[in-house]
N, C-alpha and C positions, 0 to 999 in steps of 0.2 A: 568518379564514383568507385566505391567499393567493390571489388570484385567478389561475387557471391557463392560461396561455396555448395551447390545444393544436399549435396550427403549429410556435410555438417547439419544443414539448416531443418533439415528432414529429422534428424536425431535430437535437435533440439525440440522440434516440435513433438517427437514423441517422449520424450521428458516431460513437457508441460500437457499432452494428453493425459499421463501416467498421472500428474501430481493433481489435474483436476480430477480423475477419475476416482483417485484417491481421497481428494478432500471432498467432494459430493458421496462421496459412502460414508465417512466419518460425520459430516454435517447431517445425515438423513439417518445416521443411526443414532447420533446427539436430539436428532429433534422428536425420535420415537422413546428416547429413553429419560430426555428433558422436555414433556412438551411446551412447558411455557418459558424455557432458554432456547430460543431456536440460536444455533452458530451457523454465522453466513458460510456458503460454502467458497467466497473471494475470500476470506479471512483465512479459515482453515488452510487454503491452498496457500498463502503466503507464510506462513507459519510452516508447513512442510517443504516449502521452496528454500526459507530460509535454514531450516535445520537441514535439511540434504544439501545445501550450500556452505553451513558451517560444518557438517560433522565431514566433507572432502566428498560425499556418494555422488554428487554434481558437482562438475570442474564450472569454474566463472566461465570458462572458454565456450563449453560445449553451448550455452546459451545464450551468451552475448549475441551474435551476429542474429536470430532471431527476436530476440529481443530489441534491440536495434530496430528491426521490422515491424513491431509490434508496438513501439511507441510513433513510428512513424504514424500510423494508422491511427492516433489514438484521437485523434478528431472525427474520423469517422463511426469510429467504435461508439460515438459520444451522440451517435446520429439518432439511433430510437430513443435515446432519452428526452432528448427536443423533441420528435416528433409527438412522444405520451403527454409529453406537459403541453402541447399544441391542443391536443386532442380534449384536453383537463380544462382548457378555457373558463370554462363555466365556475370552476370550483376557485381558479384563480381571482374571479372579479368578488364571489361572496367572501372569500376567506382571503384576500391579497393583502390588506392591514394588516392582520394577525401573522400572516406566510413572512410578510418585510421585516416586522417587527422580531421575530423570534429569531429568524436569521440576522439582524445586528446586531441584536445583544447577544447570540452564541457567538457570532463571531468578537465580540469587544471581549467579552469571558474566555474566548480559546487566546487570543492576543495577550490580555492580559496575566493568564497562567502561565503561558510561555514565557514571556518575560520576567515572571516571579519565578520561575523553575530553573529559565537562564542566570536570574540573579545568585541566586541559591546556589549554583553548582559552580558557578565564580568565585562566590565567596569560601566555599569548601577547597577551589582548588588553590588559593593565594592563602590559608591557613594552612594548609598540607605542604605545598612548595611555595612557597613564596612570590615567586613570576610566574606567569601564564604563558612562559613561550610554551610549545610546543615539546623541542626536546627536552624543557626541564619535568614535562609531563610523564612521559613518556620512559625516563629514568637513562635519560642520554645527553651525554654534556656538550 
């Protein structure tokens, strides 16, 4: 097993305190100045995780190893959502037809777009460069 840094893992964690704390103020003043766009506040925060990871203000380093920990857990984390849909029983047996049915066809429609979006930017990358390796992508020979 990894040996675990706790300084590191404490700075990590208050990095992703910082970025939630951040995107719940941006989401709650999006949602009093959009009230019928509400933006999640998991979105917002990935969007400012991911720009404070591209613009350098977040090293990949300093969060990794908590992250790491964070996906560990990600089954747990996953525990009150079973337990609501437990509790939702009731709405499950009136409405389970209509709940099964909307989730295949979204999921055949998300499959299906992928696939046309993957087709699509194959086909743009074999007119551009002609082979799909990688380093001819990439502009390396």
């Amino acid at each position: 097993m990894k040996d675990i840094n706790i300084p590191k893992i404490l700075k990590a964690f208050f990095i992703y305190a910082i970025v939630l704390f951040i995107s719940y103020t941006v989401s709650y003043v999006l949602k009093l100045s959009f009230p019928k766009f509400p933006v999640p506040t998991p979105l917002v925060g990935l969007v400012l995780l991911y720009a404070a990871l591209e613009f350098k203000i977040v090293k990949v380093d300093d969060i990794d190893d908590f992250s790491s920990v964070l996906i560990g857990l990600i089954g747990f984390l996953f525990v009150p959502s079973g337990v609501s849909i437990m509790v939702s029983l009731d709405i499950l047996k009136a409405e389970g037809a209509q709940l099964i049915t909307i989730i295949v066809l979204s999921t055949i429609i998300m499959l299906l777009s992928v696939a046309w979006t993957t087709k699509l930017v194959f086909k743009y990358l074999t007119k551009e460069h002609g082979d799909l390796h990688l380093e001819n992508v990439n502009g390396e020979d």
